[in-house]
C-alpha positions in Angstrom: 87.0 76.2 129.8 86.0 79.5 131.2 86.6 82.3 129.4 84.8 85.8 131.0 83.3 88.4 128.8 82.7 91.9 129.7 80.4 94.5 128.4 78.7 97.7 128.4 74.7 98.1 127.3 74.3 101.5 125.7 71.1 102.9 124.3 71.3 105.6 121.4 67.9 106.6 120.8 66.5 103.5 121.7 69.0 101.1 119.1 69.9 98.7 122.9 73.8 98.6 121.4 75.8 96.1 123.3 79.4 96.5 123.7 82.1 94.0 124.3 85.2 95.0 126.0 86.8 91.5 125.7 89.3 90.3 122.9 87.3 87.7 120.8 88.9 86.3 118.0 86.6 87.4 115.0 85.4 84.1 113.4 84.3 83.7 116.9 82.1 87.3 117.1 79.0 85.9 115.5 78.4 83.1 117.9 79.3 85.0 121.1 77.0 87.9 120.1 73.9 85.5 119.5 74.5 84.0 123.1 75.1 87.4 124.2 71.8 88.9 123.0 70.5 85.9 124.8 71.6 87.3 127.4 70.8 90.6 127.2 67.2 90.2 125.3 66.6 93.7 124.4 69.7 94.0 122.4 69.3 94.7 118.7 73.3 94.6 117.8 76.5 93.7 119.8 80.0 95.4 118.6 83.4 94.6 119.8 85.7 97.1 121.2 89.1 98.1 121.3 90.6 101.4 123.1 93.4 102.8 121.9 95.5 106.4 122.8 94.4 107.6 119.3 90.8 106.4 119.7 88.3 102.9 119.2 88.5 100.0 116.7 84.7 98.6 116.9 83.9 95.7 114.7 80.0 94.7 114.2 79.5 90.9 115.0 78.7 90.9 111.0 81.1 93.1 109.8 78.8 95.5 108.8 78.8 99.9 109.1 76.5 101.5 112.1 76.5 104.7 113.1 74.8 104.2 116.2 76.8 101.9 117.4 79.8 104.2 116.3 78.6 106.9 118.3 78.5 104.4 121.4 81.6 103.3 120.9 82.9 107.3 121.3 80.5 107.5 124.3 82.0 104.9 126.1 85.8 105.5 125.1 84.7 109.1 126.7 83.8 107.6 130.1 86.5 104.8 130.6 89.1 107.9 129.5 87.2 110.3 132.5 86.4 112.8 129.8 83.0 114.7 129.3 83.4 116.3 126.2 86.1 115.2 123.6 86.4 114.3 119.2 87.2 110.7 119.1 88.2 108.7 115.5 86.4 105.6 115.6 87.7 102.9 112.9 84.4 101.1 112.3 83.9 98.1 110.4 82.4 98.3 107.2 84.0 101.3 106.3 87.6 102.1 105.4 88.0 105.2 106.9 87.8 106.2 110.6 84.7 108.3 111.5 84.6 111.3 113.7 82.5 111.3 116.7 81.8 114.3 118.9 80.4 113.4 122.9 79.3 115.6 124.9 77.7 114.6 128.8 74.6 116.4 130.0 74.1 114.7 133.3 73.3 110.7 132.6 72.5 111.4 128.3 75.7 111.9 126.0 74.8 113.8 122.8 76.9 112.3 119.7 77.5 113.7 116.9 78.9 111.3 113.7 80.1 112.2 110.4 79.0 109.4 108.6 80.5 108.0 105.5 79.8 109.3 102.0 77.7 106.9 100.0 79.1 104.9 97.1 75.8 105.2 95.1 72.5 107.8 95.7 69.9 106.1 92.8 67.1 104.6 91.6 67.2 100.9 90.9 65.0 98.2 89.6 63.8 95.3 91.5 63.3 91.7 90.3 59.5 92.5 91.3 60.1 95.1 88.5 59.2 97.7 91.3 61.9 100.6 91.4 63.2 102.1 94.3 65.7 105.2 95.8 69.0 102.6 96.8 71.8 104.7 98.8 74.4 102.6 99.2 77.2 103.3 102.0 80.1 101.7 103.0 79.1 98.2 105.0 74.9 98.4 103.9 72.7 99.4 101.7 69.4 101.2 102.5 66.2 100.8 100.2 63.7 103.8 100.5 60.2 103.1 100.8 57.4 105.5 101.2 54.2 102.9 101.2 53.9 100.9 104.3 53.8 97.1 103.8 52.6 94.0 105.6 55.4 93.1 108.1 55.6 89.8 107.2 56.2 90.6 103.4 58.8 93.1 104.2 61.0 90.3 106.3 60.5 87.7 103.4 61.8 91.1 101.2 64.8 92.1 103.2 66.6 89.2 103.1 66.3 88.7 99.2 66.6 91.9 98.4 70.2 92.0 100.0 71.0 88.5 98.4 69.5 90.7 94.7 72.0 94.1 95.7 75.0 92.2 96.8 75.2 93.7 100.2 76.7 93.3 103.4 73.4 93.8 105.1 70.1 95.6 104.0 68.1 98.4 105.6 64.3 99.0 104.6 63.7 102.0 105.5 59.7 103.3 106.1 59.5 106.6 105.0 56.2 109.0 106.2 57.9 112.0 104.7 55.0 114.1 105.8 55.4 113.4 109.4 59.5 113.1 109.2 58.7 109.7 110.4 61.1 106.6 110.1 60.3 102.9 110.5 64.0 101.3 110.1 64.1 97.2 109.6 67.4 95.7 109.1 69.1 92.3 107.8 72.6 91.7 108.3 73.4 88.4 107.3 77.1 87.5 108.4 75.1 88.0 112.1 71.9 85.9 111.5 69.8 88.8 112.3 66.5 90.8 111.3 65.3 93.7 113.5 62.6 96.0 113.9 64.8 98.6 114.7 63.9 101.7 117.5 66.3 103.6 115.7 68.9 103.4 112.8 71.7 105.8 111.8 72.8 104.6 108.9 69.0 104.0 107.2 68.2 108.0 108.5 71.8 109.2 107.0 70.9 107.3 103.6 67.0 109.2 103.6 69.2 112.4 104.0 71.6 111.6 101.1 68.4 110.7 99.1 66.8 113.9 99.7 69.9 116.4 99.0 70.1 114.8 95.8 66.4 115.3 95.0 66.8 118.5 96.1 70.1 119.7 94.7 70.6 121.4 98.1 71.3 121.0 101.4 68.2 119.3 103.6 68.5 119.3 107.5 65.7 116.6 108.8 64.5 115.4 112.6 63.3 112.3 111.6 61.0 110.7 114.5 61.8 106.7 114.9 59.9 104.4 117.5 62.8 104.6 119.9 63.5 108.3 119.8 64.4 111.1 117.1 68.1 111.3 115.1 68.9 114.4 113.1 70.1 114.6 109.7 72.2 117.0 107.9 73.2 116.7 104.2 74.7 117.9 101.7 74.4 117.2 97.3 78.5 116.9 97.7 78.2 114.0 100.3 78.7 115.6 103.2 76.5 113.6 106.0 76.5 114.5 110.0 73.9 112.6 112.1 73.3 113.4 115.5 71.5 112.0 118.0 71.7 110.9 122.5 73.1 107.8 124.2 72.7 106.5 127.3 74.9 104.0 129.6 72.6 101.1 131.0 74.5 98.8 132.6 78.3 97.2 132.3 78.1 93.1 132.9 80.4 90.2 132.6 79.4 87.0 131.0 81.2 84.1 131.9 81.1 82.1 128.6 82.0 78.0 128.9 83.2 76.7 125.8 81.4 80.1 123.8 78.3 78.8 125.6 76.7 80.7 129.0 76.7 78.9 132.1 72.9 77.2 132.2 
């Protein structure tokens, strides 16, 4: 059996977000994003999308929050509706509560602007290493704050066990050079079967924001430099978080998938 899927390839700030357009039940959404990314190699997540009147229903392939992803979800709901500026709610997995998204074209970039979820917890926690670490917990992942660098192969062994340790839907680690607003984002999402390197990642640089408007006990505004391109960060002690950032459209494809598997 044949069963064609389509989808759009988006790139906010370097995060390759893949898009499907195609109903797929959502025990099924795992499997058909692996053979998907196999597809499309550069992909670091796949979403699937649903338009409404009112707006987009995305659902990560593991259930998890992402505000990139969110913001590519608007970006594309804003071309297929022939609009180049426009506020679209986006009901995101992960989260209970739609997010707002602003678009905005300037010739073939969108500028997004999210604001993101408030955090369930902004604290210090213990480790079973015994090391302690800023934790900021939002709706769908946690983040984990880190300001020394560590061997790459020690930090995937960590991710994964240190989601198992917080009881999260899926982990960030997030590589903070505070000095050079730099961000090295890697990210574990179980349910999906995947650990990334990532060029860029909303939610990790909305969590360093949280972190460091509690510190403060005042508002912090931060450009926070990522492999794949910058995001901006503005937050607030009461929990107020907007991230903003660019997306570009790649490429729109169908799959045909043969029994959830690609034709060989």
């Amino acid at each position: 059996m044949t069963a064609p899927v389509t989808y759009t390839l988006l790139n906010p700030t370097g995060n390759i977000t893949l898009l499907a357009e195609t109903p797929v039940p959502e025990a099924s959404q795992p499997v058909i994003a692996r053979k998907l990314m196999a597809l499309e190699p550069e992909t670091e997540q796949v979403g699937f999308v649903r338009f409404g009147r009112d707006g987009v229903t995305l659902r990560m392939a593991g259930g998890e929050f992402c505000g990139n992803a969110s913001m590519s979800a608007a970006v594309l709901y804003a071309s297929r509706m022939g609009l180049d500026q426009t506020s679209v709610k986006v009901r995101v997995s992960g989260t209970p509560e739609p997010v707002s998204v602003m678009v905005e074209q300037n010739g073939e970039r969108w500028r997004g602007e999210v604001t993101m979820p408030q955090p369930l917890s902004v604290k210090i926690e213990r480790f079973p290493d015994g090391s302690e670490h800023p934790v900021v917990r939002l709706p769908g992942i946690a983040h984990v704050i880190l300001e020394n660098e560590m061997d790459q192969t020690e930090a995937e062994q960590l991710a994964p066990a240190w989601c198992r340790f917080l009881k999260a839907d899926g982990l960030g680690l997030m590589f903070l050079d505070l000095e050079n607003n730099a961000l090295k984002p890697l990210v574990y999402v179980p349910e999906a079967e995947t650990l990334f390197w990532e060029s860029s990642c909303a939610s990790g640089t909305t969590a360093v924001g949280a972190w460091l408007a509690t510190e403060a006990g005042q508002a912090v505004s931060r450009a926070l430099r990522q492999p794949g391109g910058t995001l901006n960060i503005s937050a607030e002690p009461s929990g107020r978080l907007v991230l903003s950032g660019t997306v570009e459209m790649i490429r729109r494809n169908t799959a045909n998938m043969i029994d959830g598997e690609p034709p060989s």
